[in-house]
N, CA, C and O atoms as a GROMACS GRO file, in nm:
protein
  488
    1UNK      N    1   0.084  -0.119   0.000
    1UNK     CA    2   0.000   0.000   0.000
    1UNK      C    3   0.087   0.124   0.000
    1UNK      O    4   0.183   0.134   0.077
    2UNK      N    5   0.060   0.201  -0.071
    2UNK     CA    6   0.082   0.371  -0.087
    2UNK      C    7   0.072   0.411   0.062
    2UNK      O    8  -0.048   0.437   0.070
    3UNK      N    9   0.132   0.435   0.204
    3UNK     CA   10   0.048   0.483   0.274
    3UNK      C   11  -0.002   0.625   0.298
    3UNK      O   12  -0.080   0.672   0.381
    4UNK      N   13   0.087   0.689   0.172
    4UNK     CA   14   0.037   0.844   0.219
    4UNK      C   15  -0.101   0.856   0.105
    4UNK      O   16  -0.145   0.969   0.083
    5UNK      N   17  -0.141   0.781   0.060
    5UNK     CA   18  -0.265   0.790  -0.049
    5UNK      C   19  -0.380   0.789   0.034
    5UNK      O   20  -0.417   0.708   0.119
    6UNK      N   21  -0.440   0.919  -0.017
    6UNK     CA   22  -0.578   0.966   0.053
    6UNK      C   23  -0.710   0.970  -0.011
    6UNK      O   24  -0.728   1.068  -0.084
    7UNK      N   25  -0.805   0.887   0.002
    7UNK     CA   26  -0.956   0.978  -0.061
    7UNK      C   27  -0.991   1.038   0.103
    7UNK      O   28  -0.980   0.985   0.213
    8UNK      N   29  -1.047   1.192   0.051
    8UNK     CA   30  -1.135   1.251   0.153
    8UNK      C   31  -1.238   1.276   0.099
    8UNK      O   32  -1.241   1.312  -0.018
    9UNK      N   33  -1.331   1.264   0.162
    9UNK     CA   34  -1.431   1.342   0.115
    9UNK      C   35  -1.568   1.385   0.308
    9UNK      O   36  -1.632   1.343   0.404
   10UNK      N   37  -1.535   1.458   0.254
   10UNK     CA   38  -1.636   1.600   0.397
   10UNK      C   39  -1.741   1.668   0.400
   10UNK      O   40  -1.745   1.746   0.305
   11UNK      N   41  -1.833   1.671   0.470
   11UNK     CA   42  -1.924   1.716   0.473
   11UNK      C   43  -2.018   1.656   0.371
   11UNK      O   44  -2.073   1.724   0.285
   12UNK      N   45  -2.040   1.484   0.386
   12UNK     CA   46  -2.176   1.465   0.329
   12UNK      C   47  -2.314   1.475   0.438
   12UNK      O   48  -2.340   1.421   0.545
   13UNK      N   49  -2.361   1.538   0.381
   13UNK     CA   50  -2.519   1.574   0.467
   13UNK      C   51  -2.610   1.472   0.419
   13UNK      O   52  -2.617   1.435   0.302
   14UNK      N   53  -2.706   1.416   0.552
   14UNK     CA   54  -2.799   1.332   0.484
   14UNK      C   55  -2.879   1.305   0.625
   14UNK      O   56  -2.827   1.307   0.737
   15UNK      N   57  -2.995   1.285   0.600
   15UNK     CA   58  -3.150   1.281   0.693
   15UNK      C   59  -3.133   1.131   0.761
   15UNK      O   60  -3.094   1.044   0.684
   16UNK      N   61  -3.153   1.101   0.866
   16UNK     CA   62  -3.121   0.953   0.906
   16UNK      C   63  -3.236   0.983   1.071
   16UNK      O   64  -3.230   1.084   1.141
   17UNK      N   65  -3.307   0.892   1.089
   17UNK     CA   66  -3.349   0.897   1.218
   17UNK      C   67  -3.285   0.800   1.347
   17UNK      O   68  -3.333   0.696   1.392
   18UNK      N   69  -3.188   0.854   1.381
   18UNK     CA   70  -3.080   0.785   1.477
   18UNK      C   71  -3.093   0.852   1.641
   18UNK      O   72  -3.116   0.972   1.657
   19UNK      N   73  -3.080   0.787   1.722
   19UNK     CA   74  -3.056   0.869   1.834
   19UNK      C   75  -3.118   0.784   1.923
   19UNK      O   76  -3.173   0.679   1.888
   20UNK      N   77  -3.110   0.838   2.081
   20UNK     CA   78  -3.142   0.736   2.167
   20UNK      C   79  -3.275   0.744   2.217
   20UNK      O   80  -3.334   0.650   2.270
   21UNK      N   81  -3.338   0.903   2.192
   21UNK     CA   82  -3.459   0.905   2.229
   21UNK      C   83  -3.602   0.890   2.108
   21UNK      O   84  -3.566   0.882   1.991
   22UNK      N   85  -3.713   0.887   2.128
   22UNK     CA   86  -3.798   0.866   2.061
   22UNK      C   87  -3.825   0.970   1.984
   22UNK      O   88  -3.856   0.947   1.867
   23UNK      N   89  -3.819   1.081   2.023
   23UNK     CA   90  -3.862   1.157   1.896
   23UNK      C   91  -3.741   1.164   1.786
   23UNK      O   92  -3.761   1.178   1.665
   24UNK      N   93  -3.628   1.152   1.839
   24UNK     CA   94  -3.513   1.164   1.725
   24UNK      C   95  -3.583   1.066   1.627
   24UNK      O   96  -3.618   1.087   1.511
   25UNK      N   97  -3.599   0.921   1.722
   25UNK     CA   98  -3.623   0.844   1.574
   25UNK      C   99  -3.749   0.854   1.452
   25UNK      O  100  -3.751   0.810   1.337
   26UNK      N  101  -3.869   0.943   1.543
   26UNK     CA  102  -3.978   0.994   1.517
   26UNK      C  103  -3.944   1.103   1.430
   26UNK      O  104  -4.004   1.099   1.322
   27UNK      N  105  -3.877   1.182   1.444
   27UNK     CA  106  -3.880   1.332   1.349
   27UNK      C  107  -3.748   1.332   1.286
   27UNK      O  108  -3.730   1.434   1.220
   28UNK      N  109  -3.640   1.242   1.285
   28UNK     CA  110  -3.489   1.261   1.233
   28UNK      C  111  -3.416   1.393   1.247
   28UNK      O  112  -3.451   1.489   1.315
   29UNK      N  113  -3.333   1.383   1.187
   29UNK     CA  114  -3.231   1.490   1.186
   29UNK      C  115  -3.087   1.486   1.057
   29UNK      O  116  -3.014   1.390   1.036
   30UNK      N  117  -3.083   1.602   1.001
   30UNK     CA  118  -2.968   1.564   0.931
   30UNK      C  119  -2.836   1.506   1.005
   30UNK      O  120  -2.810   1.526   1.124
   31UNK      N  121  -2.768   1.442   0.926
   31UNK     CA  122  -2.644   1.384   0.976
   31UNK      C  123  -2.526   1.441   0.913
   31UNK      O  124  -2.577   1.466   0.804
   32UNK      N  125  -2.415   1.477   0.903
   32UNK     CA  126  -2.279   1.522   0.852
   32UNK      C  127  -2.168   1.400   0.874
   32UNK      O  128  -2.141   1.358   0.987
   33UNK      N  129  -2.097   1.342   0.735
   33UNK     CA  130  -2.029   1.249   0.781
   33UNK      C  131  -1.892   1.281   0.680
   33UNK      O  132  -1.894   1.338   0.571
   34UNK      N  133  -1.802   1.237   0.736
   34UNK     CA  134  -1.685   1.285   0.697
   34UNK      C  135  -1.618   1.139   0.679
   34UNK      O  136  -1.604   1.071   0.780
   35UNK      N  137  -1.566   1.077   0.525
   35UNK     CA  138  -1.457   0.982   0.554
   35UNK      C  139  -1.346   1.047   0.491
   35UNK      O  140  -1.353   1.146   0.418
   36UNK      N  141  -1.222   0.973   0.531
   36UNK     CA  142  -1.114   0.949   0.520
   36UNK      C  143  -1.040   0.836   0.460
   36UNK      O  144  -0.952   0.804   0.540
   37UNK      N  145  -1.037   0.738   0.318
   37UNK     CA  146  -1.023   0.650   0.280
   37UNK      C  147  -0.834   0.672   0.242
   37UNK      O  148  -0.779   0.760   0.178
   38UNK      N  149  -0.782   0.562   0.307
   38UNK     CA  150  -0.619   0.495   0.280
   38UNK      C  151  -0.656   0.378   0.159
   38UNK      O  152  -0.750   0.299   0.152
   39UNK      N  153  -0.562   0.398   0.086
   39UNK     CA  154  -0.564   0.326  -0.001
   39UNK      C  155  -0.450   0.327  -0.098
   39UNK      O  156  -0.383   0.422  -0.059
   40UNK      N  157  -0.389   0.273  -0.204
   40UNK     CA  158  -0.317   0.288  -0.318
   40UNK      C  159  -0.384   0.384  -0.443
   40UNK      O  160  -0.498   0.353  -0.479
   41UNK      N  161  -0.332   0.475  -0.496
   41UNK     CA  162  -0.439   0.557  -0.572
   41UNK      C  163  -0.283   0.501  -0.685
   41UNK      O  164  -0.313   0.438  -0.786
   42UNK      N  165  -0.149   0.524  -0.663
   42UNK     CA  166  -0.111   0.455  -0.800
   42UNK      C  167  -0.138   0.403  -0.932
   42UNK      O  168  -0.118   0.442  -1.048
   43UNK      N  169  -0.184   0.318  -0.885
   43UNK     CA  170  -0.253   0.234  -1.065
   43UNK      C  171  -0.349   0.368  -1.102
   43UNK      O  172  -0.304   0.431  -1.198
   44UNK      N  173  -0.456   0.417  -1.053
   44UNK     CA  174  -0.519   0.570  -1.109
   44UNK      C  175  -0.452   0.652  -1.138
   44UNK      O  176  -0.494   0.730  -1.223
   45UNK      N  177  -0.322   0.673  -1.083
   45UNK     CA  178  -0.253   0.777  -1.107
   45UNK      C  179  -0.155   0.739  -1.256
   45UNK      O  180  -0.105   0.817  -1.336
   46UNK      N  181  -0.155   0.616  -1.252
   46UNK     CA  182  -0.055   0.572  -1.379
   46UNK      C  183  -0.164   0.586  -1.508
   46UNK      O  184  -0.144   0.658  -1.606
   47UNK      N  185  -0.303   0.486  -1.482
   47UNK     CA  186  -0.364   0.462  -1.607
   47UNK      C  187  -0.483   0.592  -1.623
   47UNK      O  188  -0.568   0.603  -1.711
   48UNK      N  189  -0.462   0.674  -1.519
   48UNK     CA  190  -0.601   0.834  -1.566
   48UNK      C  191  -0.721   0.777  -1.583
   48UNK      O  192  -0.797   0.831  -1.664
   49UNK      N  193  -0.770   0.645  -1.504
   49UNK     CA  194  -0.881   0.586  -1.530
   49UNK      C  195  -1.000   0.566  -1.404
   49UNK      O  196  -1.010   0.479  -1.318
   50UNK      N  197  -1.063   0.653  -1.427
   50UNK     CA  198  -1.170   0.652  -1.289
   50UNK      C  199  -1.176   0.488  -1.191
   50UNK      O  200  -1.175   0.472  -1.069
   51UNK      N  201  -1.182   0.379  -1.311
   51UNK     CA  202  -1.245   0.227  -1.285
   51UNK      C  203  -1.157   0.184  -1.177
   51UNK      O  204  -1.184   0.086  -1.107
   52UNK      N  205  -1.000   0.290  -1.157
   52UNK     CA  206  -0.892   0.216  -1.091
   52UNK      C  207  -0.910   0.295  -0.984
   52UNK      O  208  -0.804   0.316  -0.923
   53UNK      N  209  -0.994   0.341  -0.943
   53UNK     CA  210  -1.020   0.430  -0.797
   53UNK      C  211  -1.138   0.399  -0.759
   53UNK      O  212  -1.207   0.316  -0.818
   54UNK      N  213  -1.189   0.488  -0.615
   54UNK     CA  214  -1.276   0.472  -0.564
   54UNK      C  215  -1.354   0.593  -0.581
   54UNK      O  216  -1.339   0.688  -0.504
   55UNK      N  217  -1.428   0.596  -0.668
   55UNK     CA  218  -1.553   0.706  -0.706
   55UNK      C  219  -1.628   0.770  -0.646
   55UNK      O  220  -1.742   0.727  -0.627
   56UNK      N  221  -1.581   0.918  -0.589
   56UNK     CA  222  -1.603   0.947  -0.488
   56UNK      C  223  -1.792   1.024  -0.458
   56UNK      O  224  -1.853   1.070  -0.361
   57UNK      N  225  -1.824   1.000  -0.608
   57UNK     CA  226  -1.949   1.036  -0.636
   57UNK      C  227  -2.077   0.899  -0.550
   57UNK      O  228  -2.183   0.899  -0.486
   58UNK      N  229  -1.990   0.813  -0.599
   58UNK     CA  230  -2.046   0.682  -0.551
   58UNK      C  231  -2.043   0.715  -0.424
   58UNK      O  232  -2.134   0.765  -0.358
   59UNK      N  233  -1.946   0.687  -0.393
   59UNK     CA  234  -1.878   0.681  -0.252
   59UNK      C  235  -2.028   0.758  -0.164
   59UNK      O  236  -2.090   0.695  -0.078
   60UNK      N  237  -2.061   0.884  -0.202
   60UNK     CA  238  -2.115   0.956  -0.152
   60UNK      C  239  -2.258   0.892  -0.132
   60UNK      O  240  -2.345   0.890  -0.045
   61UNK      N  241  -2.244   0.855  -0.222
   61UNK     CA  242  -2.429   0.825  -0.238
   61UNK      C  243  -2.432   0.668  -0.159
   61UNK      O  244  -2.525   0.592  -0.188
   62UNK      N  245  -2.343   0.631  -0.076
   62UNK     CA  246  -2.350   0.506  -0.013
   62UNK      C  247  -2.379   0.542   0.122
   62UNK      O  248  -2.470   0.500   0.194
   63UNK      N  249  -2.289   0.624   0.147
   63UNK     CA  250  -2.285   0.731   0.294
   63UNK      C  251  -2.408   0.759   0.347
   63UNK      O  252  -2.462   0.749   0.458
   64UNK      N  253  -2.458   0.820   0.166
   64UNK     CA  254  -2.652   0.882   0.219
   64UNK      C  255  -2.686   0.738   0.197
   64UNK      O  256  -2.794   0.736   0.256
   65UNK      N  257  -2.675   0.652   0.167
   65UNK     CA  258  -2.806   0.556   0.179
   65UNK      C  259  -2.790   0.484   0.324
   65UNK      O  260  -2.893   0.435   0.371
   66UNK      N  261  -2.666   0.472   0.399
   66UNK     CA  262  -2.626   0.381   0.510
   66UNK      C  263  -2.720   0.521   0.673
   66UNK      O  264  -2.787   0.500   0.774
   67UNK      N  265  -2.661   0.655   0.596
   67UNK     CA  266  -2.761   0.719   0.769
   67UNK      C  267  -2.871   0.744   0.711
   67UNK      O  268  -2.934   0.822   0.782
   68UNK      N  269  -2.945   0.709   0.585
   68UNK     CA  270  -3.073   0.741   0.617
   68UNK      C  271  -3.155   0.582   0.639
   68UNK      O  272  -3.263   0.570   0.696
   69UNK      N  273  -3.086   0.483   0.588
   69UNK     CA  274  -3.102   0.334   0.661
   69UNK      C  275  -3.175   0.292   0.775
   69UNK      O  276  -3.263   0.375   0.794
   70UNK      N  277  -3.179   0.233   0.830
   70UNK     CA  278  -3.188   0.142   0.984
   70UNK      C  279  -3.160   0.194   1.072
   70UNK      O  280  -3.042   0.218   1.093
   71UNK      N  281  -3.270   0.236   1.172
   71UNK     CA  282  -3.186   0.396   1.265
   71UNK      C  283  -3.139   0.309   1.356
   71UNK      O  284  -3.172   0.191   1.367
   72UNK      N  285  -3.025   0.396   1.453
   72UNK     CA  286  -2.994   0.290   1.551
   72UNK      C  287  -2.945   0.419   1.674
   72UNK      O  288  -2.924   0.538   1.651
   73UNK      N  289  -2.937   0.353   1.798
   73UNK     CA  290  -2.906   0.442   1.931
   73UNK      C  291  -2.806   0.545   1.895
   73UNK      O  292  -2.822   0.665   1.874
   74UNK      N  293  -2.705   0.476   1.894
   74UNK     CA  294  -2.562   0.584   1.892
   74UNK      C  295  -2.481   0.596   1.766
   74UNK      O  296  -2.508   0.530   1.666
   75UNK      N  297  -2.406   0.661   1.772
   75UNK     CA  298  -2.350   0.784   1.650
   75UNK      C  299  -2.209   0.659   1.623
   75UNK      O  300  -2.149   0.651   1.516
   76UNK      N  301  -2.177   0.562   1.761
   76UNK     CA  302  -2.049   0.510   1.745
   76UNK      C  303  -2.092   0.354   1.603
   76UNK      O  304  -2.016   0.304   1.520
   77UNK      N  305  -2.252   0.320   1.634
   77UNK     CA  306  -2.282   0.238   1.584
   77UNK      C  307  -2.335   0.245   1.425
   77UNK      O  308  -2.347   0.158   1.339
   78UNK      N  309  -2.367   0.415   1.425
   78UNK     CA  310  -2.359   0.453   1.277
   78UNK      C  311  -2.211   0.486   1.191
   78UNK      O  312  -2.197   0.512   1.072
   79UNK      N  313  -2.115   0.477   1.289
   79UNK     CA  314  -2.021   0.493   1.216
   79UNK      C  315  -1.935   0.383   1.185
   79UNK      O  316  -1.845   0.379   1.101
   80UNK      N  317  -1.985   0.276   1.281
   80UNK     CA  318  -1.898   0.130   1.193
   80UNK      C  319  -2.030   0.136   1.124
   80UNK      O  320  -2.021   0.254   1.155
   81UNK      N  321  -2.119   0.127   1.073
   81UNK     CA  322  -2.197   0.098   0.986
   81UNK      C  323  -2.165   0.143   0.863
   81UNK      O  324  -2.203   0.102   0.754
   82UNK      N  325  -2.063   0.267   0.902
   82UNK     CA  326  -2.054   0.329   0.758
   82UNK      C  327  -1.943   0.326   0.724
   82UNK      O  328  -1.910   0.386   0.622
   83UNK      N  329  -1.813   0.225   0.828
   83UNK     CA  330  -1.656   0.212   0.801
   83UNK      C  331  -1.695   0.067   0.733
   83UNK      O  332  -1.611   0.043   0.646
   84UNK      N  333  -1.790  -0.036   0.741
   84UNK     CA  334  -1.812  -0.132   0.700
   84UNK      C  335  -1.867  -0.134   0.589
   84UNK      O  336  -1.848  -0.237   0.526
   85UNK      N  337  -1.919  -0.069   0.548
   85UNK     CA  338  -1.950  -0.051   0.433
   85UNK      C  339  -1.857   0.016   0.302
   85UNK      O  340  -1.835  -0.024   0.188
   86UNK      N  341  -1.812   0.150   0.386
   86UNK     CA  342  -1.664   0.170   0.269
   86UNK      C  343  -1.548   0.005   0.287
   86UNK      O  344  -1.489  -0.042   0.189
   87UNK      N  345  -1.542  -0.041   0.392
   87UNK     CA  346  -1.428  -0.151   0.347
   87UNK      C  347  -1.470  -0.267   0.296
   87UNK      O  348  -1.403  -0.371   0.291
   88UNK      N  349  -1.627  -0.246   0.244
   88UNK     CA  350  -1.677  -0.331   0.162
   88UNK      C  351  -1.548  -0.387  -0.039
   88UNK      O  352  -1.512  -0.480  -0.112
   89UNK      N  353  -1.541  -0.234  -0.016
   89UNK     CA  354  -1.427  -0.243  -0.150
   89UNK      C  355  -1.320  -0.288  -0.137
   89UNK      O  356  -1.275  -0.264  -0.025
   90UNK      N  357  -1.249  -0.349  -0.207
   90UNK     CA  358  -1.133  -0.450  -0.182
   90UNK      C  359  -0.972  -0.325  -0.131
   90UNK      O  360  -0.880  -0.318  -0.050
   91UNK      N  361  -1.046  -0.235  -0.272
   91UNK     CA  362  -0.936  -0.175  -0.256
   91UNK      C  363  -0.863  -0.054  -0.136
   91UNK      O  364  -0.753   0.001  -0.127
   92UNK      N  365  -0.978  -0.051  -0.064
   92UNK     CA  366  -0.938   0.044   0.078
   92UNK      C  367  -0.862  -0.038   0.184
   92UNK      O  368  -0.897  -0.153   0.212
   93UNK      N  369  -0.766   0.019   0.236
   93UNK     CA  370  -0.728  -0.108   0.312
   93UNK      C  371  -0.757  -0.028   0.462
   93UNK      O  372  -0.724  -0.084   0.566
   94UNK      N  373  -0.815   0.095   0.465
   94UNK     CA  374  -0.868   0.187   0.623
   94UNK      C  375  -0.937   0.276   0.565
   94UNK      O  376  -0.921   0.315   0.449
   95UNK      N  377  -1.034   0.323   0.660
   95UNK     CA  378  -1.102   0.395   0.666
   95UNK      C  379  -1.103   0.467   0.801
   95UNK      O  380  -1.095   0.406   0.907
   96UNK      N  381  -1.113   0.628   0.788
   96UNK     CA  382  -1.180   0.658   0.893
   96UNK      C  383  -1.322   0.743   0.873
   96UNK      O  384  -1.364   0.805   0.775
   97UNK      N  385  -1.371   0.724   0.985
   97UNK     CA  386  -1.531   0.785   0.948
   97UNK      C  387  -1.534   0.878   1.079
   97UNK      O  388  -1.468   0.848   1.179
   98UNK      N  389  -1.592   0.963   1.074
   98UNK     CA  390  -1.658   1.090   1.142
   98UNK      C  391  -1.781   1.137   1.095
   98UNK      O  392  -1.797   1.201   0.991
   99UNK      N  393  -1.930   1.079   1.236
   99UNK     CA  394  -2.051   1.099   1.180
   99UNK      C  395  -2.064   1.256   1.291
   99UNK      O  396  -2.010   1.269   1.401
  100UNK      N  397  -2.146   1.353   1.222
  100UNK     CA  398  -2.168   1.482   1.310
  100UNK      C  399  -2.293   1.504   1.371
  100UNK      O  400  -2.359   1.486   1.269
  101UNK      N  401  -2.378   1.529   1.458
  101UNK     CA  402  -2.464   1.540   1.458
  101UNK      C  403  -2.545   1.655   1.536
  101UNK      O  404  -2.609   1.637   1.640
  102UNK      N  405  -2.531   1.764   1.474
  102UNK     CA  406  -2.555   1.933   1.493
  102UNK      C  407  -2.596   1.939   1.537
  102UNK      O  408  -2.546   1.994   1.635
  103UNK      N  409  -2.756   1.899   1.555
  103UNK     CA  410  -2.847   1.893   1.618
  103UNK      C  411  -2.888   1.801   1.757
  103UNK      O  412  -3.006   1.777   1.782
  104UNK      N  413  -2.790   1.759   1.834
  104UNK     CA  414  -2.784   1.669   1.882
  104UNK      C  415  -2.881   1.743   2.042
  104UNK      O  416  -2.856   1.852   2.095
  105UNK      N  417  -2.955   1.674   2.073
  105UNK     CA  418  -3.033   1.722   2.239
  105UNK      C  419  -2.942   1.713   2.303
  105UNK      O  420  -2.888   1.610   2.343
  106UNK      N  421  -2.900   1.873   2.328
  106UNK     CA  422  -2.780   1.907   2.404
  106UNK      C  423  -2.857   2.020   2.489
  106UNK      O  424  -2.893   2.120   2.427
  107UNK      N  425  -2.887   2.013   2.638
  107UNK     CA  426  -2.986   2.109   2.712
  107UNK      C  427  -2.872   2.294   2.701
  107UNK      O  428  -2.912   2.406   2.733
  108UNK      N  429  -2.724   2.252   2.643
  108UNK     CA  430  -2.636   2.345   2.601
  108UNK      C  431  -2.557   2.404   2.510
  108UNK      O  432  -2.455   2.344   2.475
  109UNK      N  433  -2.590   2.532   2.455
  109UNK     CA  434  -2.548   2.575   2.340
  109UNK      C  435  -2.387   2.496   2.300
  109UNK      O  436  -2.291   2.502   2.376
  110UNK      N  437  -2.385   2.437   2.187
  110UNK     CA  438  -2.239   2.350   2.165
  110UNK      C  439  -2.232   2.402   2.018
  110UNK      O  440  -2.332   2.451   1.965
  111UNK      N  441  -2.096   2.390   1.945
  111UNK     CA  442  -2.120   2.397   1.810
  111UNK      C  443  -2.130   2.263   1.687
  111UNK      O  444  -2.170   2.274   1.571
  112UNK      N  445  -2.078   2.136   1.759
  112UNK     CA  446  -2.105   2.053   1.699
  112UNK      C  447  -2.031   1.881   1.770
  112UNK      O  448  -1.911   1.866   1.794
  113UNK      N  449  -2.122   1.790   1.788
  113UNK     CA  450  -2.077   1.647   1.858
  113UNK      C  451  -2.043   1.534   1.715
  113UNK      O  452  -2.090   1.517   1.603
  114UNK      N  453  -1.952   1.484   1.788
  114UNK     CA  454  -1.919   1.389   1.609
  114UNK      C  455  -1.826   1.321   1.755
  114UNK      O  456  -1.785   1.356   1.866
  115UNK      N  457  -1.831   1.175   1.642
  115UNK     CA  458  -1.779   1.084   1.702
  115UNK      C  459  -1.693   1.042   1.542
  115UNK      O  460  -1.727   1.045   1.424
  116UNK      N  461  -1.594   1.011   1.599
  116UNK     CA  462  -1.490   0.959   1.485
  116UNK      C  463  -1.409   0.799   1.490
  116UNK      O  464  -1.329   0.783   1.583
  117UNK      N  465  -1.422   0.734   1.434
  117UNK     CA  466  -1.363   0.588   1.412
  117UNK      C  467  -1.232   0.542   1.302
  117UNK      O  468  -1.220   0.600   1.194
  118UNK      N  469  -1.170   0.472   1.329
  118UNK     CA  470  -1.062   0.444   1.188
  118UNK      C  471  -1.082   0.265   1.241
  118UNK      O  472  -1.085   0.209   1.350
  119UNK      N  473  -1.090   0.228   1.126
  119UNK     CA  474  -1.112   0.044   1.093
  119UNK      C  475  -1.037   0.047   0.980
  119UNK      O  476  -1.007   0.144   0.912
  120UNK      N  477  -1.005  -0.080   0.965
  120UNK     CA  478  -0.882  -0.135   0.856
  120UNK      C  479  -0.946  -0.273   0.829
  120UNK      O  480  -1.065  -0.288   0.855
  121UNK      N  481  -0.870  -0.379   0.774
  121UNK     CA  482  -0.898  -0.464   0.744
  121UNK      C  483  -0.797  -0.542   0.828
  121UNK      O  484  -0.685  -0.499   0.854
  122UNK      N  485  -0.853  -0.683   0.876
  122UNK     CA  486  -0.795  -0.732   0.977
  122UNK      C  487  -0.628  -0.770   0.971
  122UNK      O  488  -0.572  -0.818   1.069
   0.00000   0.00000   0.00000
């Protein structure tokens, strides 16, 4: 592996009803998720060919389909949900994920709670 080879991609926004109390899962809330994909980008970089990377258009639209998915309690359990799913591709060999959640029932003005994870392959 390349290890300084990076996909980022930040600030995908997407509607998911997650959280521990009932109305979260009742009324949702947007979500903000941030990955961080390690990988070899080489062979893309040699052949200029999208097919040899990880498409970060895709990429995106997996992100929104995983938090608007299967709601679940905590932010730690949406985010292996969504490191498991990027290391679904052969070619990532880590991920890190950072889910945000702005809106989070906080009885105190905050500017933003995110929980962040990095998974690899075993």
């Amino acid at each position: 592996m390349d290890a300084d080879d990076h996909i980022t991609l930040t600030g995908v926004r997407a509607f998911g009803h997650h959280g521990v109390y009932a109305d979260e899962k009742r009324e949702g809330q947007e979500f903000v998720v941030d990955a961080v994909l390690a990988l070899s980008l080489r062979r893309a970089a040699e052949t200029d060919d999208v097919v040899e990377t990880v498409h970060y258009g895709e990429l995106a639209e997996r992100l929104v389909a995983v938090v608007a998915g299967e709601p679940v309690d905590l932010l730690e359990t949406l985010a292996q949900r969504l490191a498991d799913d990027v290391l679904r591709d052969d070619r990532v060999d880590r991920v890190t994920i950072t889910v945000h959640k702005p809106q989070a029932p906080i009885p105190v003005p905050f500017g933003d709670v995110a929980v962040t994870i990095t998974r690899g392959r075993s």
